[in-house]
C-alpha positions as CSV (number, residue, x, y, z in Angstrom):
1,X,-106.5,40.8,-145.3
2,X,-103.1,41.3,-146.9
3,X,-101.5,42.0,-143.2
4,X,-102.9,38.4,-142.3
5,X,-102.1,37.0,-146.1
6,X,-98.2,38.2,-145.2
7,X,-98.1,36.7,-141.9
8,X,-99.4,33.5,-143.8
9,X,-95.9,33.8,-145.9
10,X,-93.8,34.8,-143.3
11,X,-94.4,32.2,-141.3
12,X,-94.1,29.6,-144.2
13,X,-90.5,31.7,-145.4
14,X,-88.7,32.4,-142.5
15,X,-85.5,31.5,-141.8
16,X,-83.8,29.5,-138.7
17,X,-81.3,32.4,-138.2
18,X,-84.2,35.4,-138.8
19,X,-86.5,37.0,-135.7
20,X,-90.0,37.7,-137.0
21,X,-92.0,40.1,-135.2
22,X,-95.1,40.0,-136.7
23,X,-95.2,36.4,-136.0
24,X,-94.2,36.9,-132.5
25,X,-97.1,39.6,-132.1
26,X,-99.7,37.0,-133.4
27,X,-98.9,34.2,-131.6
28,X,-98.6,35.7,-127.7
29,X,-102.1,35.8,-128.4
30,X,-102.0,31.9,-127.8
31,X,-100.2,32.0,-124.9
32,X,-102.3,34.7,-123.3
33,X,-105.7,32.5,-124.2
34,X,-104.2,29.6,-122.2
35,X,-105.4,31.3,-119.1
36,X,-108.5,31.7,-120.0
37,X,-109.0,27.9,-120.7
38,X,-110.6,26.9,-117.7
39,X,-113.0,29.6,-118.5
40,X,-116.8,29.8,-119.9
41,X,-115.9,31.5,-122.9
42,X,-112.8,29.0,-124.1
43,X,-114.8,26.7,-126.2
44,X,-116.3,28.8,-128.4
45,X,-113.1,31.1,-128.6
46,X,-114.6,34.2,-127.4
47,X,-112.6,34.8,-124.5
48,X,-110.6,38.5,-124.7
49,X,-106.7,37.1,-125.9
50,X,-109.2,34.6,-128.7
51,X,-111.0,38.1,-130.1
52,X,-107.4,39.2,-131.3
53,X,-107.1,35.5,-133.6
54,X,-110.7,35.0,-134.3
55,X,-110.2,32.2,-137.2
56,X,-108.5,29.6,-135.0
57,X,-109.5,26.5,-135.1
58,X,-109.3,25.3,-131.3
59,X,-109.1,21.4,-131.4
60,X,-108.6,20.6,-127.7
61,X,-107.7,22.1,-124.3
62,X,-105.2,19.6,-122.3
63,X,-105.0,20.0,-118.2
64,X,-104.3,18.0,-115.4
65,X,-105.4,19.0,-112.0
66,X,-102.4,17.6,-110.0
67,X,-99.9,20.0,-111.6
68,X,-102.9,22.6,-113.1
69,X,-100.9,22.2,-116.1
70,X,-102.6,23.6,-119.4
71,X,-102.4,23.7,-122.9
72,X,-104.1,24.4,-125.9
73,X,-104.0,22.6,-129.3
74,X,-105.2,23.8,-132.3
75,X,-104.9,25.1,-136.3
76,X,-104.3,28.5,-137.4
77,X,-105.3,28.7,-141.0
78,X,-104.2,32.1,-141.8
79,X,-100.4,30.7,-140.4
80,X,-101.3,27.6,-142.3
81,X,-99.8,26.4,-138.6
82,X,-100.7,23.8,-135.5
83,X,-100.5,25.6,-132.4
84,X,-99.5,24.3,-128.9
85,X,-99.4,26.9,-126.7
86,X,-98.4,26.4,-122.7
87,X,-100.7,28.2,-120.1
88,X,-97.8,30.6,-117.3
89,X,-98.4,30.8,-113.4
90,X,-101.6,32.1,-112.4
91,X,-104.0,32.5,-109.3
92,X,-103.8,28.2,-108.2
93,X,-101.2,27.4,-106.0
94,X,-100.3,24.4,-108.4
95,X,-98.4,26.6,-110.5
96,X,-97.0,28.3,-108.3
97,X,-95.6,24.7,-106.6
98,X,-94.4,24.5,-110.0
99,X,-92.2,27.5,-110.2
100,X,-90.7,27.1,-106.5
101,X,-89.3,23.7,-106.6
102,X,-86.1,24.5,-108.2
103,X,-83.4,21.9,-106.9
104,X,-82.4,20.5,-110.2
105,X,-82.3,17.2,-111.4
106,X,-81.0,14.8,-114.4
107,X,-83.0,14.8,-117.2
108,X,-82.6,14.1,-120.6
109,X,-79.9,11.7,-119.7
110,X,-81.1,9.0,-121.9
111,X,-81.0,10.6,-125.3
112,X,-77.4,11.9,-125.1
113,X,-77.3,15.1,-123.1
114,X,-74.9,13.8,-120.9
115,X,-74.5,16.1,-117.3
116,X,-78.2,17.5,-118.1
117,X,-80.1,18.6,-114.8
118,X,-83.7,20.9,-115.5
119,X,-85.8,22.4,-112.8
120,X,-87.8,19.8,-111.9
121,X,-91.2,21.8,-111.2
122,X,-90.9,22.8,-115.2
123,X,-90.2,19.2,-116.1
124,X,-92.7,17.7,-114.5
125,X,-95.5,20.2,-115.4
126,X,-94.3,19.4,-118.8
127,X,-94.5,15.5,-118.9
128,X,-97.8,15.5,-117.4
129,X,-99.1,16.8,-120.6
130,X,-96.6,15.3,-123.2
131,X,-98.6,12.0,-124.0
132,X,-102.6,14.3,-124.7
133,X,-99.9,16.7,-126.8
134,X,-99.2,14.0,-129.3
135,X,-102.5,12.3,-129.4
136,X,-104.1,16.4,-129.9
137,X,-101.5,17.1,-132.7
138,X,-102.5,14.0,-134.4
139,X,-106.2,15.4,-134.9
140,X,-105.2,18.7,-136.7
141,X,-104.9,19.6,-140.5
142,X,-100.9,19.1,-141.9
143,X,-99.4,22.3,-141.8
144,X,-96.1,24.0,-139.7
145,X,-95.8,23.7,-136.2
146,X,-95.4,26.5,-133.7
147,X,-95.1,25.9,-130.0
148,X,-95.6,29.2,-127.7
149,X,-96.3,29.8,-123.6
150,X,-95.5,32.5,-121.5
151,X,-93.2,32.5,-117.7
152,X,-93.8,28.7,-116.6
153,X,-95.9,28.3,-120.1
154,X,-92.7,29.3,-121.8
155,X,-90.7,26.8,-120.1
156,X,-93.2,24.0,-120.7
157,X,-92.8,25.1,-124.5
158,X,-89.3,25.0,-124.7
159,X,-89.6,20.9,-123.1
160,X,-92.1,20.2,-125.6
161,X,-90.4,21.3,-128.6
162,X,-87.4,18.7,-127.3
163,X,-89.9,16.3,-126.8
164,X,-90.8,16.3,-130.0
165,X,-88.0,17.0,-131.8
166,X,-86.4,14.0,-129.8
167,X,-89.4,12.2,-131.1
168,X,-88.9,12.8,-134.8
169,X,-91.4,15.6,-134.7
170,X,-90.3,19.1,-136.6
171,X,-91.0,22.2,-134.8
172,X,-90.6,24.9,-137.3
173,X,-91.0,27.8,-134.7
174,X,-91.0,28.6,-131.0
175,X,-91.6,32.2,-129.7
176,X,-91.8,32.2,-125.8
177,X,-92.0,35.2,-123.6
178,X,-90.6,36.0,-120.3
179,X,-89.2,32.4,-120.2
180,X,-87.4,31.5,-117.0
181,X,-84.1,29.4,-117.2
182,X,-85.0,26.1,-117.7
183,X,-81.8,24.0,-116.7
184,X,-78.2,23.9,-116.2
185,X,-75.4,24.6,-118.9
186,X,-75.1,21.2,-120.2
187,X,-79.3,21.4,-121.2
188,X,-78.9,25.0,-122.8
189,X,-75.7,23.6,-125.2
190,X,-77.6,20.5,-125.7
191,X,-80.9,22.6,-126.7
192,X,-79.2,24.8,-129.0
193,X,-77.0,22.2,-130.5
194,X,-80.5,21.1,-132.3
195,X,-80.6,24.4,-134.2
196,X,-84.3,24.4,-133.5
197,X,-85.8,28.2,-134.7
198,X,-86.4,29.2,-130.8
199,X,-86.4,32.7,-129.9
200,X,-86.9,34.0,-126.0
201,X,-88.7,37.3,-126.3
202,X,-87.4,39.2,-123.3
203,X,-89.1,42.7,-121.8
204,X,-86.9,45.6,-120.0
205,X,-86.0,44.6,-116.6
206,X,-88.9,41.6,-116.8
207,X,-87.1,39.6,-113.7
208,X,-88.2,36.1,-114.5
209,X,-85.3,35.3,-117.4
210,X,-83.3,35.6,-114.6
211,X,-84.9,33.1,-112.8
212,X,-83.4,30.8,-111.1
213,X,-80.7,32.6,-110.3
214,X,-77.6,30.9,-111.8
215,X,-75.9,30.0,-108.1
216,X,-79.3,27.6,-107.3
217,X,-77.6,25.0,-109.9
218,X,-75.6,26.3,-112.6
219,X,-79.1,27.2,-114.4
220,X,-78.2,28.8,-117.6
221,X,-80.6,30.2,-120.2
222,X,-80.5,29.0,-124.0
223,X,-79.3,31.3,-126.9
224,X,-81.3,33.6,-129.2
225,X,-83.2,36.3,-127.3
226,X,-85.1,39.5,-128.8
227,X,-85.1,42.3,-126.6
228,X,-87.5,44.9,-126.3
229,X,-87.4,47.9,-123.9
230,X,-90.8,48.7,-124.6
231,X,-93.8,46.3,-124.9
232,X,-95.5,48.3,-127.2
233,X,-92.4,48.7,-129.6
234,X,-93.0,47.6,-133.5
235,X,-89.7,45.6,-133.3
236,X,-87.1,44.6,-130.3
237,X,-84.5,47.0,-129.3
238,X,-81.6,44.1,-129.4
239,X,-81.4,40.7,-131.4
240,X,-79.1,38.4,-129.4
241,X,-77.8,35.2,-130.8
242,X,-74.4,34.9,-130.9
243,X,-73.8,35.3,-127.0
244,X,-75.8,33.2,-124.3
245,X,-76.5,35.4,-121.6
246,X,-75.8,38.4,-123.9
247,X,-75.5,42.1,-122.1
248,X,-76.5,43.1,-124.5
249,X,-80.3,42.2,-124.2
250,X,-81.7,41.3,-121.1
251,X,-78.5,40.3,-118.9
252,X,-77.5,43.7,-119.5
253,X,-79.4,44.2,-115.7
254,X,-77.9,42.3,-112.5
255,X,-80.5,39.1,-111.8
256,X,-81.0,40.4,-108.5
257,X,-81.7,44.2,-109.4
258,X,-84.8,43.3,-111.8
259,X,-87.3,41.6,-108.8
260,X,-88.3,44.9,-108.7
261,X,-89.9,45.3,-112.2
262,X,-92.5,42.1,-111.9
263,X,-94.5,44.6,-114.1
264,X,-92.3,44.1,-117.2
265,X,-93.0,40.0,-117.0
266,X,-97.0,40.5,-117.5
267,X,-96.6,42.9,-120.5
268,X,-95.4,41.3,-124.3
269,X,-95.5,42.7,-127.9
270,X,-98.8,44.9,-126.9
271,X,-100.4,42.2,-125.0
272,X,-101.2,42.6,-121.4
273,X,-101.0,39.0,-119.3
274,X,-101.5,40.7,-116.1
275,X,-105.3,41.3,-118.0
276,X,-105.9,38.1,-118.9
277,X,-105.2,36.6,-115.9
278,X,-107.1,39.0,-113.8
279,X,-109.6,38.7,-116.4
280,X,-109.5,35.2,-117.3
281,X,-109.1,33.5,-114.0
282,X,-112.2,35.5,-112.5
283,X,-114.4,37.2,-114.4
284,X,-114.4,34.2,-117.3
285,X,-115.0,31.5,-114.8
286,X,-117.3,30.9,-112.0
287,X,-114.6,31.9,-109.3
288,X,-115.7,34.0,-106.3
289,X,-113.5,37.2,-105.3
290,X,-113.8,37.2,-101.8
C-alpha cells in the first residue's frame, strides 16, 4: 500500500523535465493488456498484463476491424489517472499493413506544422480511433491523463496526445516503449515544441526506434528518451533530452546493425510483450493454432 500510495503522488508531482520509473513500470502494464482485448478475459480484467493493475477501472475497449486498431480507456484510482493505452503489432495482418506502408505524407498541415509529413500506416490507424477516444474519455472520473502503447501502439499514442492537445485537451504524461519514428523532422520539432511530458522508453539494441530508417523520408524521432540496457533494470542506463537522436541512448547502435535483436523490442521495464501476445492472441481467445 505505501508503494502504490507513492506512485499516487508521483504521478500527481512530477515534473515536465523529470523521468519517472516507477510510473513507467506501472503503466506498460496498459499497453501490454491492449493485446489481450479481443480476448475472453478483457472484460472482467483478468487477463495476465490486468493481474499486475488489478484496481483499474476499464471503461471501454475501442477497435476497428479495417485497420485492427485497439485501445483501451479507462481510470486508475491509485494514479488518480485516465488511461488510454494503444494496442502494438500482433498476429493480424492489419497491423502489420499498418507498419509497412511507410511512404510519408502531409499531416498536421492545418494547425501550423508547416512541411509535416507522418507515416501514413501510423496516422491512419490513429484517426480511425480518434473520435470513440474522446467520447470514452468523456465517461471517466476527472483526474490526470496518461496516454501509453507499445511499437505501432506507441506511435498511435504519441498522435493521440497531439490530437488532443491540439484539441485543448491536457495530457499530463506519455510513456511509450519501443516507439518507431513517427514522421519527418518538421513533425518531431513541431511535437516537441509543445513541451508535452513525453518520454520514449528505449531497450538495448530494440531495432524498432530505428524504424523507418531515416533515408525512407527524412523520418526523425522526437526528443526525450530513457535508455535501459537491461529490461529488468530498476532505472534506465541513460536519460536523453537534450539531443534528438542522442548516441548516447539508443542511436548509439547503427539502424541497420540492431534488425538483429527483435528480442529487445518484446521486453520493457520487466514486462514481457512477446508473452502477452503469444498469450493473449491465442490462448485468451478462441483462435485455433494450426
Amino acid at each position: 500500500m505505501v508503494r502504490l500510495a507513492a506512485l499516487a503522488i508521483l504521478a500527481c508531482g512530477a515534473s515536465a523535465a523529470s523521468y519517472d520509473h516507477d510510473l513507467a513500470k506501472r503503466v506498460v502494464n496498459y499497453a501490454g493488456a491492449t493485446y489481450c482485448a479481443s480476448g475472453k478475459n478483457i472484460n472482467d480484467w483478468s487477463c495476465g498484463p490486468c493481474q499486475n493493475v488489478p484496481d483499474f477501472q476499464l471503461g471501454q475497449v475501442i477497435s476497428t476491424s479495417w485497420t485492427d486498431a485497439t485501445a483501451i480507456v479507462g481510470y486508475d484510482p491509485t494514479l488518480g489517472a485516465r488511461i488510454v493505452a494503444f494496442m502494438g503489432t500482433n498476429a493480424n495482418l492489419e497491423t502489420w499493413i499498418d507498419d509497412v506502408n511507410v511512404l510519408p505524407s502531409k499531416c498536421y498541415r492545418d494547425v501550423g506544422c508547416d512541411n509535416c509529413n507522418c507515416h501514413p500506416g501510423f496516422y491512419n490507424t490513429y484517426q480511425s480511433l480518434n473520435s470513440d477516444i474522446f467520447t470514452a474519455l468523456d465517461t471517466l472520473p476527472s483526474g490526470k491523463l496518461i496516454i501509453t502503447g507499445h511499437s505501432l501502439g506507441a506511435a498511435q499514442a504519441m498522435h493521440c496526445a497531439l490530437h488532443l492537445h491540439i484539441h485543448g485537451v491536457t495530457v499530463d504524461h506519455i510513456y511509450t516503449v519501443g516507439q518507431p519514428r513517427v514522421g519527418n523532422t518538421a513533425l518531431s520539432d513541431f511535437y516537441d515544441s509543445l513541451g508535452l511530458d513525453h518520454w520514449r522508453v528505449t531497450h538495448h539494441r530494440d531495432p524498432v526506434p530505428h524504424l523507418p530508417w531515416r533515408g525512407l523520408g527524412n523520418y526523425k524521432q522526437i526528443l526525450k528518451e530513457a535508455w535501459y540496457k537491461d529490461a529488468n533494470a530498476d532505472a534506465p542506463d541513460q536519460i536523453c533530452d537534450t539531443t534528438v537522436e542522442d548516441t548516447a541512448c539508443a542511436d548509439q547502435f547503427n539502424d541497420e546493425l540492431t534488425t538483429a535483436y527483435i528480442t529487445d523490442h518484446w521486453n520493457y521495464l520487466g514486462f514481457s510483450f512477446g508473452a502477452a501476445v503469444i498469450r493473449c492472441t491465442f490462448l485468451e481467445t478462441n483462435v485455433t493454432v494450426v
